[in-house]
C-alpha positions as CSV (number, residue, x, y, z in Angstrom):
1,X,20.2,12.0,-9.9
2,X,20.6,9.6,-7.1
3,X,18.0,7.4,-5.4
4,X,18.1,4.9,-2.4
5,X,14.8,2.7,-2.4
6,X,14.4,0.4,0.8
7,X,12.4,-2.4,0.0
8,X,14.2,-5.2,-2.9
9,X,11.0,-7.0,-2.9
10,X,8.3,-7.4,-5.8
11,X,6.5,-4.1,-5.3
12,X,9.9,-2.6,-4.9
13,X,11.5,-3.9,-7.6
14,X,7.9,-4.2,-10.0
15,X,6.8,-1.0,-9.5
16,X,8.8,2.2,-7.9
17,X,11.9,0.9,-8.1
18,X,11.2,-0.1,-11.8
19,X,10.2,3.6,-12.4
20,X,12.8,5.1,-10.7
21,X,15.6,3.3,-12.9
22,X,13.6,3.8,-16.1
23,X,13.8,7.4,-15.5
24,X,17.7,7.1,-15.6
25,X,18.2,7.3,-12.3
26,X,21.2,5.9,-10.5
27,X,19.4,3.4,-7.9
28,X,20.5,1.6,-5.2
29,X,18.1,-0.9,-3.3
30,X,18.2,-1.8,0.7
31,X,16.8,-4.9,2.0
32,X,18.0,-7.6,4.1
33,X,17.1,-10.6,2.2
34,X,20.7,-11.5,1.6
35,X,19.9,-13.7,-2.1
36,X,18.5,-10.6,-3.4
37,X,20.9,-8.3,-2.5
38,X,23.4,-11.1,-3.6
39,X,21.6,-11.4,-7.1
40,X,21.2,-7.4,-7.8
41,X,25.3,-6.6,-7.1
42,X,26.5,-9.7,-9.2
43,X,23.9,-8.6,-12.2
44,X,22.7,-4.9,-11.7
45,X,20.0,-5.8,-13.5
46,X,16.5,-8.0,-13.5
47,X,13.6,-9.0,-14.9
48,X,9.9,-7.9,-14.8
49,X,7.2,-9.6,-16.8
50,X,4.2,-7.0,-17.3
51,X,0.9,-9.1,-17.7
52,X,-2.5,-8.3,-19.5
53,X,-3.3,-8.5,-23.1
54,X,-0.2,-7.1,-24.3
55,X,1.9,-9.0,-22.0
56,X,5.9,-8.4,-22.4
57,X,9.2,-8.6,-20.3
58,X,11.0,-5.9,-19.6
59,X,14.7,-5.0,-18.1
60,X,15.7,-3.2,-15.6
61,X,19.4,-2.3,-15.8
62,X,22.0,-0.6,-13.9
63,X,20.8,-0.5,-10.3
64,X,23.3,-2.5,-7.7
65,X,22.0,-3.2,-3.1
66,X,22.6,-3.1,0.0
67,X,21.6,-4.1,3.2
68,X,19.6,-1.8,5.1
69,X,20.6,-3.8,8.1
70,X,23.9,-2.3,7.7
71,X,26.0,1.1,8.1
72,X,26.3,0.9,4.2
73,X,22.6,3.3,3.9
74,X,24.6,6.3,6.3
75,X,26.9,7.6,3.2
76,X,24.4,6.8,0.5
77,X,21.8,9.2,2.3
78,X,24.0,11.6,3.0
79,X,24.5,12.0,-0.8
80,X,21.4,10.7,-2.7
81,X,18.3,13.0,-3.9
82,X,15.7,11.1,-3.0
83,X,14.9,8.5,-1.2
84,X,11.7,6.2,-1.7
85,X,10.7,2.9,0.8
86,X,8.1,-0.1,0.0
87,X,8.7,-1.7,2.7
88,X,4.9,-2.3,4.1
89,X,3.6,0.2,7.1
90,X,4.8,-2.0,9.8
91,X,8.5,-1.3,8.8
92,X,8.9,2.2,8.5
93,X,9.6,2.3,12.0
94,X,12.3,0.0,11.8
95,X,13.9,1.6,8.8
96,X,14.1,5.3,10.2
97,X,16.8,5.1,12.8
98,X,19.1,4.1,9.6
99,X,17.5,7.0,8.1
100,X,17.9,9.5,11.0
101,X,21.9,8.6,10.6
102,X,21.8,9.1,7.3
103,X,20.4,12.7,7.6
104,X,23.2,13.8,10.8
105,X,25.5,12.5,8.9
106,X,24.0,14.5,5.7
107,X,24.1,17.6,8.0
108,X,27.6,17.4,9.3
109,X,28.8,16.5,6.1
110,X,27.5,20.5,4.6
111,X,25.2,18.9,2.3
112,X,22.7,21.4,1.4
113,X,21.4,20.3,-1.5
114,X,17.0,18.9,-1.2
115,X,16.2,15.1,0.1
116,X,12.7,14.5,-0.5
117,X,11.9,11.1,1.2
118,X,9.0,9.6,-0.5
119,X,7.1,6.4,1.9
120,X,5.4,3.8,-1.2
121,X,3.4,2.1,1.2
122,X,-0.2,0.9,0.9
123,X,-1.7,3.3,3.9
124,X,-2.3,6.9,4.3
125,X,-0.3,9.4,4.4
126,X,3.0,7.0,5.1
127,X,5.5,9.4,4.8
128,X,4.1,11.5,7.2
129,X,4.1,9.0,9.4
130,X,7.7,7.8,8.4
131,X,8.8,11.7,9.5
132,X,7.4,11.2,12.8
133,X,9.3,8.2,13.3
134,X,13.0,9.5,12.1
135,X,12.4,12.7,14.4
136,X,12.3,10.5,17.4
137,X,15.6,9.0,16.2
138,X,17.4,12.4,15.3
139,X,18.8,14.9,18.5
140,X,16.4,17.7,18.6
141,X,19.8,20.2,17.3
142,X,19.0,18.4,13.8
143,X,15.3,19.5,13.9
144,X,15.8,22.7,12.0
145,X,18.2,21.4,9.7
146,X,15.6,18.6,8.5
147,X,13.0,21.1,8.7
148,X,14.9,23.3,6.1
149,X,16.9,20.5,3.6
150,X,14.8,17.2,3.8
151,X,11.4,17.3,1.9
152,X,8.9,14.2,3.5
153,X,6.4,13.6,0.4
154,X,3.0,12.1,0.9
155,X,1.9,9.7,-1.9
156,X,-0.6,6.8,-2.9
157,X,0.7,4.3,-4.7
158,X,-1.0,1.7,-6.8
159,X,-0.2,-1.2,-8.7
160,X,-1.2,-5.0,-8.1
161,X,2.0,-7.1,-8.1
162,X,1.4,-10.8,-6.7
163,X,3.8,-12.8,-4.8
164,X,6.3,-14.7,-7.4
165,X,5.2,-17.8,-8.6
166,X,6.5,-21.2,-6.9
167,X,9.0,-22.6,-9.1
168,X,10.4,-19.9,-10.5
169,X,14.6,-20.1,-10.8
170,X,15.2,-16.4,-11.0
171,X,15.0,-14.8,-7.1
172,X,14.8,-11.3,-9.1
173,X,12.2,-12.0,-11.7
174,X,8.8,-10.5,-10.7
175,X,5.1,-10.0,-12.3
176,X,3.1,-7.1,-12.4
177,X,0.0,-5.5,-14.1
178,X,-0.2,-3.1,-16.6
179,X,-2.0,-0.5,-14.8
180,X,0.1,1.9,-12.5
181,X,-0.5,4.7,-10.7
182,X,1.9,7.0,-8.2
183,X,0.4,10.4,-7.2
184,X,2.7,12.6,-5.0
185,X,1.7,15.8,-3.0
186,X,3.8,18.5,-4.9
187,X,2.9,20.8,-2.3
188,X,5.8,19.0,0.3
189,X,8.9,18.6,-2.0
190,X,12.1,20.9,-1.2
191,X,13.9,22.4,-4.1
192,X,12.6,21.7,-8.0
193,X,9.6,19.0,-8.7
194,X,11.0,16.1,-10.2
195,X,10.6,15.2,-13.6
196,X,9.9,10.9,-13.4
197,X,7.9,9.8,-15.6
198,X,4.7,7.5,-13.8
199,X,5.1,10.0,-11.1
200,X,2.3,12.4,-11.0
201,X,2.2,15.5,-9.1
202,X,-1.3,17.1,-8.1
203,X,-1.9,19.5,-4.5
204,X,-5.2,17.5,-3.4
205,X,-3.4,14.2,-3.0
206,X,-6.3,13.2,-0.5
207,X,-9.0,13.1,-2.8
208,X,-6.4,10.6,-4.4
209,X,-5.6,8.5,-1.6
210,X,-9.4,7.7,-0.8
211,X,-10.2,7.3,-4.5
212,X,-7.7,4.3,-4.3
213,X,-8.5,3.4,-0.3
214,X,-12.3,3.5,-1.3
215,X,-11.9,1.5,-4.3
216,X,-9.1,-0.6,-4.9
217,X,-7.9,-1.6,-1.6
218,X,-11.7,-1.7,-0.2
219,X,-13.1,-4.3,-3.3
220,X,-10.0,-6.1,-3.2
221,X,-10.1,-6.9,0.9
222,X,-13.8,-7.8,0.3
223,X,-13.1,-9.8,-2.7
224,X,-10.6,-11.8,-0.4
225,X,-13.3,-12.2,2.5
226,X,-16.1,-13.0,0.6
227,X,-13.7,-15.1,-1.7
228,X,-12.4,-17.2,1.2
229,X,-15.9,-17.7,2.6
230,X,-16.9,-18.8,-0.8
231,X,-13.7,-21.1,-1.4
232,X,-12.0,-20.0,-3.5
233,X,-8.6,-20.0,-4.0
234,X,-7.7,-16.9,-6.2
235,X,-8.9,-13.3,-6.3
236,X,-9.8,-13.9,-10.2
237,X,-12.1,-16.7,-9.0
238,X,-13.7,-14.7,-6.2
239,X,-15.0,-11.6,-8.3
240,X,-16.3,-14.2,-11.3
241,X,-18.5,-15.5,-8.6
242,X,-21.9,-13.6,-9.5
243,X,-22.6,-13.3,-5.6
244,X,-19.4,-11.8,-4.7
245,X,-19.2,-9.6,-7.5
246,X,-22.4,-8.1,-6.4
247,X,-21.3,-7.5,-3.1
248,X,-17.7,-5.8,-3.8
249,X,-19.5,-3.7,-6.7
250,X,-22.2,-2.5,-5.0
251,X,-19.7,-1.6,-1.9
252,X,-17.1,0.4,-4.2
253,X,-20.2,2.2,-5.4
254,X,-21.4,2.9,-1.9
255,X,-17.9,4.1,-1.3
256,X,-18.1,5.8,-4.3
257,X,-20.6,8.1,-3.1
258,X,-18.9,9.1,-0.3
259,X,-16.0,10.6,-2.9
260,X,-18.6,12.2,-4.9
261,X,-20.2,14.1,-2.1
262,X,-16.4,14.6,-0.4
263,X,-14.4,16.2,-3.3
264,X,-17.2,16.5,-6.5
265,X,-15.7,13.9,-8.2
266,X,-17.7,13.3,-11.7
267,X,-20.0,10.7,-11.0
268,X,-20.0,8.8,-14.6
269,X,-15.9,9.0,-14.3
270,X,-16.0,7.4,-11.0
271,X,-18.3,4.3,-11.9
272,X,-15.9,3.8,-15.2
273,X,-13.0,3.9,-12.7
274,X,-14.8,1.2,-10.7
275,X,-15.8,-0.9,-13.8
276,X,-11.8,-0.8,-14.3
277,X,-10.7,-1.6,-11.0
278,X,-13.3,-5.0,-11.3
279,X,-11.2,-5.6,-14.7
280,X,-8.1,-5.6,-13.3
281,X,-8.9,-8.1,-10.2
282,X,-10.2,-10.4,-13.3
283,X,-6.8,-10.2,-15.0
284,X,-6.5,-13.8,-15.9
285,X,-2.3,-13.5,-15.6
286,X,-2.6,-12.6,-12.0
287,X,-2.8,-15.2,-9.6
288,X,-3.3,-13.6,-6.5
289,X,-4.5,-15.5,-3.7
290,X,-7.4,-14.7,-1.2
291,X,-5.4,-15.5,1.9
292,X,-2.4,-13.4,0.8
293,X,-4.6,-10.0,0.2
294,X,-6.7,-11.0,3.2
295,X,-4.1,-10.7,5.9
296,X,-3.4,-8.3,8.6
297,X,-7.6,-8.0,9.5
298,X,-7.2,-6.2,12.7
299,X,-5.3,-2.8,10.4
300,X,-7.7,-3.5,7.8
301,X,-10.3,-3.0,10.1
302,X,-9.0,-0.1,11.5
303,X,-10.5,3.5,11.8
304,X,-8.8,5.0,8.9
305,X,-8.5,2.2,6.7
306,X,-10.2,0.6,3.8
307,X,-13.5,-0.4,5.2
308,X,-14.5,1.3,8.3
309,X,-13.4,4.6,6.8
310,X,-15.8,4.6,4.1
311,X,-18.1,3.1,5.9
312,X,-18.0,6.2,8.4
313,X,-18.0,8.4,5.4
314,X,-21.6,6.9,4.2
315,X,-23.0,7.8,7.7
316,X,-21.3,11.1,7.5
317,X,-23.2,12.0,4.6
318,X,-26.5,9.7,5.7
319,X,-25.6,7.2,2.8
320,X,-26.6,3.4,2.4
321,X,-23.6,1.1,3.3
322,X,-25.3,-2.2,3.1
323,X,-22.2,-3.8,0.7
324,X,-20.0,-2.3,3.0
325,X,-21.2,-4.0,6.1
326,X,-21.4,-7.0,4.7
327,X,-17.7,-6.7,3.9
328,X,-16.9,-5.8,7.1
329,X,-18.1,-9.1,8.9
330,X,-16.4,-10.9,5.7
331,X,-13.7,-9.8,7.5
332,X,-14.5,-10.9,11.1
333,X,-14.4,-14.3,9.5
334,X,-11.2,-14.1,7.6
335,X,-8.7,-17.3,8.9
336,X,-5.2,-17.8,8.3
337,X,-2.2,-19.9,10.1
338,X,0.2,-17.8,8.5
339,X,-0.9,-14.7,9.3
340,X,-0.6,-13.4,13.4
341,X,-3.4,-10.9,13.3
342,X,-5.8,-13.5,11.8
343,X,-5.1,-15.2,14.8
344,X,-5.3,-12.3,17.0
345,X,-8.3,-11.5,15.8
346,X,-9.8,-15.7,16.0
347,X,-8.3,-14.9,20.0
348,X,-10.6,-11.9,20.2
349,X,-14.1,-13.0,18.7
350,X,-13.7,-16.0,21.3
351,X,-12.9,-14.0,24.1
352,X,-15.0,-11.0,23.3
353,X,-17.8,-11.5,20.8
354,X,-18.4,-10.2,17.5
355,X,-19.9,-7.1,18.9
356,X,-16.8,-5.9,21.7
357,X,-14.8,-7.3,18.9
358,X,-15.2,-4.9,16.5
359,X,-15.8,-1.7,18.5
360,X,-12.5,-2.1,19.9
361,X,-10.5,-2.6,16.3
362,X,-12.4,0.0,14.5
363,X,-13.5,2.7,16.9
364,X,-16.9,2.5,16.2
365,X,-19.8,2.7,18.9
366,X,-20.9,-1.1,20.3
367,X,-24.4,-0.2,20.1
368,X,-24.0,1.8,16.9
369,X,-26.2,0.7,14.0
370,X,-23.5,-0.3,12.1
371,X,-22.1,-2.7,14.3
372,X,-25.8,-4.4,14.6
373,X,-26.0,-4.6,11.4
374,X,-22.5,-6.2,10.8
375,X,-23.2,-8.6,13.3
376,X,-26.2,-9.4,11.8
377,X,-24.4,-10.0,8.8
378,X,-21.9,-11.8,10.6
379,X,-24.3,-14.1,12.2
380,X,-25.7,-14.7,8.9
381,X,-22.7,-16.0,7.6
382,X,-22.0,-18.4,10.1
């Protein structure tokens, strides 16, 4: 089996691209950061250094690049068997007109044989939304052709994998957690499910996706917010701060709820998955900084994203979502120079207000109790 993955960096490398390889794949990464690609053809191999108490290095061997700048992905997508991206939700757009050219030239090359295209990406439903994108891209005579040969498979990804550390020689070395965790909907594939192993296949890949939404990616942004606030540097250091442990706990359990009533999780399963997710953001070899897991506020904020959803969820099912709101103007307070939709946002409270501010990232109602309350909250903090 073949496999293209776009997206050379850590997660990319760390975590699906590592399992891809390990599975005996032949792999062959895209990116456009040239030292990488540079670094993979001249070794076809690199390094990953798996952290926690039984902390090891491991090699990954035999995958080679290219850039997915370049004409070089068109023949490699026209042959591969699947095709996987962690690229982060604001480049799938960019990557599927290479995509769409792969797939014509797929098609008038006779190739029959399944593509399932499989979007890593820290959102919902990404692949879905990577389909949309390469059908713009491909002439409608195409349509039927995709519709019939090319499988585009939703999944939820998780695994933490912190930026590099400054200092270190080797561009391909990377550090990840033990814990991972890939869920695919088996229901969209074309042709026979694929045996990988860290892939896991289940037909209610929602209830999957909001488990990790709800959990993981909503205590981790509030552990960055209510980090920064608190100064501190790391998300380790945040979530040993009594205070802000409280809040992100009693938040993922308020989202927790929501998951209970929504899909009958087990309730005693859920709070052990909780007391996990709280041990990994304590992992002591992760150094994972506030700002970093902080950034991009205004899609964070969002309607269908990692606070408001649940959020909407607890009034959905008339639920307490005190931890929540508080999280939510955390994030109205978030600050960084290196990120543009910190700044957006800075632009927007000045201009707008906390109140106008919020209804217009996240949809909700301006005189809506939540938003009262968050700018209570918000007011508070100031």
């Amino acid at each position: 089996m073949k496999a293209l993955h776009f997206g050379a960096g850590n997660i990319g490398r760390g975590f699906i691209g590592k399992l891809l390889a390990d599975a005996g794949i032949q792999l062959t990464f895209a990116d456009v950061n040239q030292v990488v690609l540079d670094a993979l053809n001249a070794r076809n191999e690199y390094p990953v250094r798996v952290v926690g108490e039984e902390a090891r290095l491991e090699i990954v061997k035999g995958v080679n690049a290219v850039s997915s700048a370049s004409d070089d992905i068109i023949p490699l997508i026209a042959e591969v068997d699947i095709v996987t991206t962690a690229v982060g939700p604001q480049i799938l757009e960019r990557i599927a007109g290479g995509i769409a050219k792969g797939l014509i030239a797929r098609s008038d090359s006779g190739n029959s044989r399944p593509l399932n295209i499989i979007a890593c990406e820290n959102m919902v439903r990404g692949t879905t939304q990577l389909k949309g994108h390469v059908l713009k891209a491909i002439p409608v005579q195409y349509h039927a052709w995709v519709d019939a040969n090319v499988g585009f498979v939703d999944s939820a990804v998780d695994r933490i994998v912190p930026p590099s550390e400054t200092g270190t020689a080797d561009p391909l070395e990377v550090t990840v957690e033990t814990f991972s965790e890939w869920i695919v909907d088996k229901t969209q594939f074309k042709g026979p499910l694929p045996a990988i192993p860290g892939m896991e296949l289940t037909d209610n890949l929602m209830a999957f996706v909001e488990r990790k939404l709800f959990t993981l990616n909503t205590g981790h942004a509030i552990t960055a917010y209510l980090g920064q606030l608190a100064g501190h540097q790391t998300i380790r250091d945040a979530i040993l701060d009594e205070h802000v442990r409280k809040v992100v706990k009693g938040a993922m359990e308020e989202s927790g709820a929501v998951l209970v009533r929504r899909y009958d999780f087990d309730a005693d399963k859920h709070a052990a998955y909780i007391q996990k997710i709280l041990g990994r953001f304590e992992n002591p070899w992760l150094k994972d900084d506030v700002e970093r897991v902080g950034r991009q506020p205004l899609r964070k904020l969002s309607a269908g994203d990692r606070l408001i959803k649940p959020t909407l969820g607890t009034l959905e099912y008339g639920l307490p979502h005190d931890n929540l709101v508080t999280g939510i103007a955390a994030a109205l307070h978030y600050r960084s120079d290196q990120d543009p939709q910190a700044q957006a946002l800075t632009t927007m409270l000045s201009t707008l207000g906390v109140q106008a501010t919020l209804a217009e990232i996240s949809g909700l109602d301006a005189d809506s109790e939540v938003v009262t309350a968050v700018v209570k909250a918000w007011n508070a903090m100031a």
